[in-house]
C-alpha positions in Angstrom: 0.0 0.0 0.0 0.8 3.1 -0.5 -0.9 4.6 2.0 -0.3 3.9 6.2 -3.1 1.9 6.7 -3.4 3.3 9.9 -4.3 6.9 8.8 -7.0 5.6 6.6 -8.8 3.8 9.7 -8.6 6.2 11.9 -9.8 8.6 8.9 -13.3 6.7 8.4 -13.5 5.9 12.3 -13.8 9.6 12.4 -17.2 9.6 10.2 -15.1 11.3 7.2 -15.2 10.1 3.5 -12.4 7.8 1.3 -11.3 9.4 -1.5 -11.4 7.4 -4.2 -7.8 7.2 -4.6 -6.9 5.9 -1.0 -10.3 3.2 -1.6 -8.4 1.8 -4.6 -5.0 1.8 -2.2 -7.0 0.0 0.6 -8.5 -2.4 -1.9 -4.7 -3.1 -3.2 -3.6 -3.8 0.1 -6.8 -6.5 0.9 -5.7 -8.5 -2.2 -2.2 -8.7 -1.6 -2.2 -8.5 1.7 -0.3 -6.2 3.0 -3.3 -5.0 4.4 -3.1 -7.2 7.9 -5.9 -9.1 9.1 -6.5 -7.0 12.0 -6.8 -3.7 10.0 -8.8 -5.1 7.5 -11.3 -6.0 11.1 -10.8 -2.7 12.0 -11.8 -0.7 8.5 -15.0 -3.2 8.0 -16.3 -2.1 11.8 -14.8 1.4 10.8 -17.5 1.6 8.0 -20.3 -0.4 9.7 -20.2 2.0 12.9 -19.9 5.2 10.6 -21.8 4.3 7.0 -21.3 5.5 3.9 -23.1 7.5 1.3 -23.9 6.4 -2.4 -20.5 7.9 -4.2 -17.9 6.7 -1.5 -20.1 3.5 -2.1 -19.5 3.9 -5.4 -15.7 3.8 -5.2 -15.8 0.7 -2.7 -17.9 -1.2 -5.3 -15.7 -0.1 -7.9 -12.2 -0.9 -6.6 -13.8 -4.6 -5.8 -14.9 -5.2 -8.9 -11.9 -4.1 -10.6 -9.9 -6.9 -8.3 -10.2 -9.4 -10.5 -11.5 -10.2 -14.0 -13.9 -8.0 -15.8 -15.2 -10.0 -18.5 -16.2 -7.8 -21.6 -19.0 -9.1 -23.2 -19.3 -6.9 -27.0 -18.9 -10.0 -29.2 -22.3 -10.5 -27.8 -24.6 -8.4 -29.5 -27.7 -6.8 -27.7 -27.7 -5.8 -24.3 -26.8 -8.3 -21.4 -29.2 -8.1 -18.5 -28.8 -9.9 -15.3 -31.0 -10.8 -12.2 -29.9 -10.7 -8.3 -31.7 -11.7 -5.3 -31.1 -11.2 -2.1 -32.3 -15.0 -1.1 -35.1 -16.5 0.3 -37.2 -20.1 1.3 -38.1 -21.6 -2.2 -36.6 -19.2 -4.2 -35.8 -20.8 -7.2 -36.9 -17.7 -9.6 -33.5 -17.7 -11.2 -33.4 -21.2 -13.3 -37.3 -20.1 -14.3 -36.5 -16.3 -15.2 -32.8 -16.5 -17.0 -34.2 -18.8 -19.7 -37.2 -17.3 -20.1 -35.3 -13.6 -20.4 -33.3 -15.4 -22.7 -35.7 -16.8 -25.0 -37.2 -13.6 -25.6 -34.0 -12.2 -27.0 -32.6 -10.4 -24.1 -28.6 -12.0 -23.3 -28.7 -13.5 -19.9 -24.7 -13.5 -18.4 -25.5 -15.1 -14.6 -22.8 -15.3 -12.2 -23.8 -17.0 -9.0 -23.7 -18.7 -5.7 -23.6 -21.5 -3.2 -26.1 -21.1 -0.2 -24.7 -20.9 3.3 -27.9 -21.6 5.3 -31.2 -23.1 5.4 -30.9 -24.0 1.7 -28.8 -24.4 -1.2 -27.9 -21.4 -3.9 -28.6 -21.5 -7.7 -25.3 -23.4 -8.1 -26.3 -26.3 -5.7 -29.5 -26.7 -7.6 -28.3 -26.6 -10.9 -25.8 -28.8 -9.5 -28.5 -31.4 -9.0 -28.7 -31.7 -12.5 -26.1 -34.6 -13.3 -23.7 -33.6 -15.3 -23.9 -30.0 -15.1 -21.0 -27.8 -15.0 -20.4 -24.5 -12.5 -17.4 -23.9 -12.9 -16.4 -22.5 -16.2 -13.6 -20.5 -17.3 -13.7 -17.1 -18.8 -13.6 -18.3 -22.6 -16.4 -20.8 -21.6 -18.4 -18.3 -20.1 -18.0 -16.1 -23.2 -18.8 -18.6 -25.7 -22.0 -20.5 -24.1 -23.3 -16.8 -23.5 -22.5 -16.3 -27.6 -23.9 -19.6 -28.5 -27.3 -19.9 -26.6 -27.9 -16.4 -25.5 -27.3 -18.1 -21.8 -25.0 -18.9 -19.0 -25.1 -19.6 -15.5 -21.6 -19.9 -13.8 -20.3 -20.4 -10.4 -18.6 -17.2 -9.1 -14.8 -18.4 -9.3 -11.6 -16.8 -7.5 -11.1 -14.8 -10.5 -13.8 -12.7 -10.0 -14.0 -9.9 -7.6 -11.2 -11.3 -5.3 -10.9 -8.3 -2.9 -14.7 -9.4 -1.3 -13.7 -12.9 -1.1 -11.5 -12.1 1.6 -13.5 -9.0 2.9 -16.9 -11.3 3.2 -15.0 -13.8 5.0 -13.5 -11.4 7.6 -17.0 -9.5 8.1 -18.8 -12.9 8.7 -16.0 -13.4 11.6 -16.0 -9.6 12.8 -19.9 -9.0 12.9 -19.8 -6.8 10.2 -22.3 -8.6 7.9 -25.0 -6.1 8.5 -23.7 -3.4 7.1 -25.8 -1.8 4.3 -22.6 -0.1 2.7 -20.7 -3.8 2.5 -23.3 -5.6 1.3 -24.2 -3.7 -1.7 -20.4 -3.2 -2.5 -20.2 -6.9 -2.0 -23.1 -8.2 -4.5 -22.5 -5.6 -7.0 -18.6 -6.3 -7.3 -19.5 -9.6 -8.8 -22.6 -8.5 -10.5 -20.9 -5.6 -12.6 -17.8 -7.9 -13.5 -20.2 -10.3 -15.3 -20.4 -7.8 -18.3 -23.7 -6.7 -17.8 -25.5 -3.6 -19.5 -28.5 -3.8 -16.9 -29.8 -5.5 -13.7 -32.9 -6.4 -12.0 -33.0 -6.9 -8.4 -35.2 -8.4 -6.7 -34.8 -7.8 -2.5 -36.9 -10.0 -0.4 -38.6 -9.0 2.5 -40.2 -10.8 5.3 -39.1 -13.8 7.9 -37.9 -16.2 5.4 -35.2 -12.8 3.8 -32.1 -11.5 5.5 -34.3 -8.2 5.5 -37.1 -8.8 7.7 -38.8 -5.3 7.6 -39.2 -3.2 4.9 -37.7 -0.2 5.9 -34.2 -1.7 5.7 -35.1 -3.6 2.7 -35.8 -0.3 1.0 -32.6 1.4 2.1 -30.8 -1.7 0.8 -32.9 -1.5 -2.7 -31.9 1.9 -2.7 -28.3 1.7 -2.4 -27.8 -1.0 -5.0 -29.9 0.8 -7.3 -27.9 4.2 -7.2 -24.5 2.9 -6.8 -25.4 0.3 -9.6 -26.7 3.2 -12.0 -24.0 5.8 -10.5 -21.5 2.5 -12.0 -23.3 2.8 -15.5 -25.0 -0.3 -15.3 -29.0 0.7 -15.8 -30.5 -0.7 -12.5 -33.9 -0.9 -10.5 -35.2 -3.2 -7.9 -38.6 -5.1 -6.8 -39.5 -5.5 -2.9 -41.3 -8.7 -2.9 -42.8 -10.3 -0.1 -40.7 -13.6 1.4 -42.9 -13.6 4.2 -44.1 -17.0 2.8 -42.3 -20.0 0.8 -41.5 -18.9 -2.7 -43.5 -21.7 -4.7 -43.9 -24.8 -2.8 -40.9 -26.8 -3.7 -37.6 -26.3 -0.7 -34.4 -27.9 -1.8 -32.6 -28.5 -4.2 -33.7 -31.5 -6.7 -37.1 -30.2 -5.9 -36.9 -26.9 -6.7 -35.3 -27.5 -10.5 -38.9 -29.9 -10.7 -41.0 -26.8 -10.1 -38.8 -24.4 -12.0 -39.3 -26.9 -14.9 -43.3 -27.4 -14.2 -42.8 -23.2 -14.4 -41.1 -23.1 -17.7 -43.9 -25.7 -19.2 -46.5 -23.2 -18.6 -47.7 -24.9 -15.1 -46.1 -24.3 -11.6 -46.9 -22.2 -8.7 -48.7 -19.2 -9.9 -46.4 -17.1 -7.7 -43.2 -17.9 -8.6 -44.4 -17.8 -11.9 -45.7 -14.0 -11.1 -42.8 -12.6 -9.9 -40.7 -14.1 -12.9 -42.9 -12.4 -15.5 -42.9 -9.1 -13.7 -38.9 -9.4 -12.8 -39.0 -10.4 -16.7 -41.4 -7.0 -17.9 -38.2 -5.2 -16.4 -35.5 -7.1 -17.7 -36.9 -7.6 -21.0 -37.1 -3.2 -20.7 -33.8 -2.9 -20.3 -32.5 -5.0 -23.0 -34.3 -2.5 -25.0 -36.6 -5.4 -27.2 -39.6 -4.6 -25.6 -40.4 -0.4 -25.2 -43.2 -1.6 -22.0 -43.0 -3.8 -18.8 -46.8 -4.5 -20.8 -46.0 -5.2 -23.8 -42.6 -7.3 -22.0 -45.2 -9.1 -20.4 -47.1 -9.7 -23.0 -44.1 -11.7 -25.1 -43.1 -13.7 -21.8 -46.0 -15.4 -21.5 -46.1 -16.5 -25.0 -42.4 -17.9 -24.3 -43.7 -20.0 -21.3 -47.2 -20.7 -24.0 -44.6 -21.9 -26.9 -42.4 -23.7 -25.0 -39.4 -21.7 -26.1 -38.6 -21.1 -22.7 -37.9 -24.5 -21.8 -36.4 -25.2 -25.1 -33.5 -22.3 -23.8 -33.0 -24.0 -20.9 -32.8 -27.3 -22.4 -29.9 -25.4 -24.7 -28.2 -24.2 -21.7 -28.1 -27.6 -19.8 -26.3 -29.4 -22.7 -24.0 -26.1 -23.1 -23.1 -27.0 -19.6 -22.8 -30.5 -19.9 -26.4 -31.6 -18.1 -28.0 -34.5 -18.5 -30.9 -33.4 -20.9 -33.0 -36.5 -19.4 -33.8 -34.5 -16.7 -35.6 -31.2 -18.9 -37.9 -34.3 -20.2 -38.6 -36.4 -17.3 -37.2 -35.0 -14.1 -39.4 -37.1 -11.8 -36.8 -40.3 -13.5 -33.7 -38.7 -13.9 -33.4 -36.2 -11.0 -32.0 -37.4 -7.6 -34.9 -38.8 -5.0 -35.1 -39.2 -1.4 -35.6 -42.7 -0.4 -37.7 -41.9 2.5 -41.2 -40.0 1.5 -44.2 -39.2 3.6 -47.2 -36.3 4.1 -48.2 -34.7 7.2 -52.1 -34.1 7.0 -54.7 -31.8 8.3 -56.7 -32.6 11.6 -59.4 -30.1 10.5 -60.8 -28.4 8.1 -59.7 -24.9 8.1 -58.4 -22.1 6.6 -54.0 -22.0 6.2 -53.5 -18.4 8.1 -49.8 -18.6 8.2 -46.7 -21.0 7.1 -43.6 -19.9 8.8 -41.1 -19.9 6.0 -38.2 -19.5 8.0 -39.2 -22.3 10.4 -39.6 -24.6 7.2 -36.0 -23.9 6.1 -34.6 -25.0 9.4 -36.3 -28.8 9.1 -35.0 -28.4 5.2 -31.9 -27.8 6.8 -31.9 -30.7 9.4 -32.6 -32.9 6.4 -29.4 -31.8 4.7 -30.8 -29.5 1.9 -29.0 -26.4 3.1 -25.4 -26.1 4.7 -24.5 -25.2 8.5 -21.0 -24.7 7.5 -18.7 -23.4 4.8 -17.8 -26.4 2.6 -20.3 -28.5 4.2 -22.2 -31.3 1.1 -25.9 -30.6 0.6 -27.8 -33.5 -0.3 -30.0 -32.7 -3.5 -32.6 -34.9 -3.3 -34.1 -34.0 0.3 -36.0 -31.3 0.8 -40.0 -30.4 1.6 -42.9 -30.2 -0.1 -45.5 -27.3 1.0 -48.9 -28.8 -0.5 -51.0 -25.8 0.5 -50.0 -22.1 0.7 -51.7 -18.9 2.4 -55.1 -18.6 2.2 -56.0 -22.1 1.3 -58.8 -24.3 2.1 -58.1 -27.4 3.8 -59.7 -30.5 4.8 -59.6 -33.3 7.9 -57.1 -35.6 6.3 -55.7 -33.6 3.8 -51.9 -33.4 3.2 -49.9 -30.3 4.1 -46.6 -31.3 3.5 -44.8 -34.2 1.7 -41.1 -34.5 3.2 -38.5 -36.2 1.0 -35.7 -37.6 3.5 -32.4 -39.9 3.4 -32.9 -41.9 6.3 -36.4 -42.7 8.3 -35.3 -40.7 11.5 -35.0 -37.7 9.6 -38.5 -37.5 8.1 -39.5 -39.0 11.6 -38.1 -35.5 12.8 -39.2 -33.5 10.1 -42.8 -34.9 10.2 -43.2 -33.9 13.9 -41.4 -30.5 13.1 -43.6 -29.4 10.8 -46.7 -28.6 12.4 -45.7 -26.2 14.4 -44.7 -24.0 11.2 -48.3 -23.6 9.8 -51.3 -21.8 11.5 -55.0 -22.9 10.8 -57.8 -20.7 11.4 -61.3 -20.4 10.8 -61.5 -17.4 8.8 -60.0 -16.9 5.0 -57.1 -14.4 5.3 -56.3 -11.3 3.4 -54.4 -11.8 0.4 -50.7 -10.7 0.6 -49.3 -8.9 -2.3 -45.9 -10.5 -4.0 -44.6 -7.4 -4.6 -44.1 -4.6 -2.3 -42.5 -1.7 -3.7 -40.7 -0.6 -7.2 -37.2 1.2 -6.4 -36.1 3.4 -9.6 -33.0 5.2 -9.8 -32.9 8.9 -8.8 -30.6 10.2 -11.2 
């Protein structure tokens, strides 16, 4: 560094700004280290004590992306638009959306991750495809995008190196909540993907690492402004993860329903909040001049079957089994142990506690307590009603998918407790809470 890392910590512990300059310095001296461990604790609970606004922002996102590889994407023509969500139970929106987006002529350049959690990331399910390859070098990358209009990817140590080592020391410094960091963080790898626009989508609710709006809407915001302030056109959707995304938690199970989505079935509110994450992604790769008229040619994808026929592409890019796009019941990994856990009245469903169903996903291995930890793809749960619903004296609630019988033993006396029965129907909840634009 060039700088004495010292001055620079005491600077921002004293509520002033980073120039952008001694940002890029710091950001140097995290990726070669010369930058110690203990004032790379320091800086991170420097910034989490004393904010930051949406340029300095800017420069942190910036210097992280610029880390590592930038891929440039103009060999591809039209406009490459990409989707990120902040996570959530049953949210499986990306292996429905990206093929859809791509289907309608709109480049699709996806970068993601494992989960760390309750459940697994887009990379574990995709993952549960057999066959299906992640991890793809830069010329890979570049060429499936060219040839299919498509690529998902596991984010490699290539790309954005500087948060690697940042994340990992905020998840041990309890810096993780940090409004600043985490938009820095997800749009360091987003904007080296080579993207021309992105659609966020930030969940919200008990089941979302935002719980309450408010926070959800500052974070929306600062993603959205840095992100546009970067060049990259940007907005974001608020939507409601107060309740399992679909029906379908883990892994093997979720690519099911995303498939059921893309053949013009599915949940109807997974497949909602793809068509409406679409409208916007379909806007900004400029082939459609109306999140209407967007709409409008999405649906006739999922009617077509084009949709599923792009997914089908990408799976054989990536070396999938293509078995599974025509029969995943056969061909995608199952749970030896199955059973339901039924009504014992007839009542209304008030409330399923998503968050509560993710922790018996978990204990059933479809999510990871540790770094590093395997995931188990065919496990998972079944929600077989959702809000609102009807429901009988017998009728099954849940249909757990386990390895061994203590586990859905477990599982099937768990799972009770996470759903509320009530008399009365319930008010509908709406899937999406707010639409963040760009200020500038």
């Amino acid at each position: 560094m060039r700088e004495i890392p010292a001055r620079l910590i005491a600077k921002k512990r004293d509520g002033l700004a980073l120039t952008r300059d001694e940002i890029q310095d710091l950001v140097s001296g995290v990726v070669d280290q010369s930058l110690e461990d203990a004032q790379l604790g320091a800086l991170l609970m420097a910034m989490f004590l004393r904010g930051a606004d949406f340029e300095e922002t800017g420069y942190w996102t910036e210097a992280m992306r610029d880390s590592g590889i930038v891929h440039r994407l103009d060999s591809v023509p039209g406009r490459k638009v990409d989707k990120h969500s902040t996570g959530g139970v049953g949210d499986k929106v990306s292996l429905v959306l990206a093929p859809l987006v791509a289907s309608c002529g709109v480049p699709v350049p996806m970068v993601s991750g494992r989960g760390l959690g309750h459940t697994g990331g887009t990379v574990d399910k995709l993952e549960s495809i057999p066959g299906f390859r992640m991890l793809l070098s830069p010329q890979e990358y570049e060429r499936i995008l060219s040839e299919t209009g498509l690529v998902m990817s596991a984010a490699t140590k290539e790309l954005a190196p500087a948060d690697a080592r940042m994340y990992a020391t905020r998840d041990v410094t309890g810096t993780v909540e940090c409004i600043p960091w985490i938009t820095s963080s997800i749009l360091a790898k987003k904007l080296a993907e080579g993207i021309d626009g992105l659609v966020l989508d930030v969940k919200c609710g008990r089941g979302a690492f935002m719980k309450e709006l408010a926070p959800a809407r500052e974070l929306a915001r600062f993603l959205v402004e840095t992100a546009t302030r970067l060049g990259c056109e940007c907005c974001a959707l608020i939507t409601d993860m107060d309740q399992v995304l679909g029906s379908a938690v883990g892994n093997a199970l979720e690519v099911r329903e995303s498939l059921e989505c893309l053949q013009g079935q599915g949940p109807a509110d997974l497949r909602e909040i793809s068509l409406q994450l679409g409208a916007e992604m379909l806007c900004f790769g400029q082939v459609c001049d109306s999140r209407e008229a967007a709409r409008l040619r999405l649906e006739a994808a999922l009617a077509d079957g084009s949709a599923l026929a792009r997914f089908r592409q990408m799976v054989e890019a990536q070396g999938g089994d293509l078995r599974v796009v025509d029969d995943p019941e056969q061909h995608l990994p199952q749970a030896p142990e199955q059973a339901e856990v039924t009504s014992t009245a007839e009542a209304y469903v008030i409330d399923q506690d998503p968050l509560a169903i993710a922790w018996v996903a978990l204990e059933l291995g479809a999510g990871r307590k540790n770094k590093g930890e395997d995931i188990d793809p065919a496990v998972g749960i079944e929600c077989l009603v959702a809000h609102g619903d009807k429901v009988l004296a017998g009728q099954p609630l849940f249909r757990v998918h386990a390895r061994r019988a203590k586990d859905l033993e477990r599982a099937c006396a768990e799972l009770p407790a996470t759903i509320r029965l009530g008399d009365e129907s319930p008010a509908p909840r709406p899937l999406v809470l707010e639409r963040i634009l760009p200020s500038v």
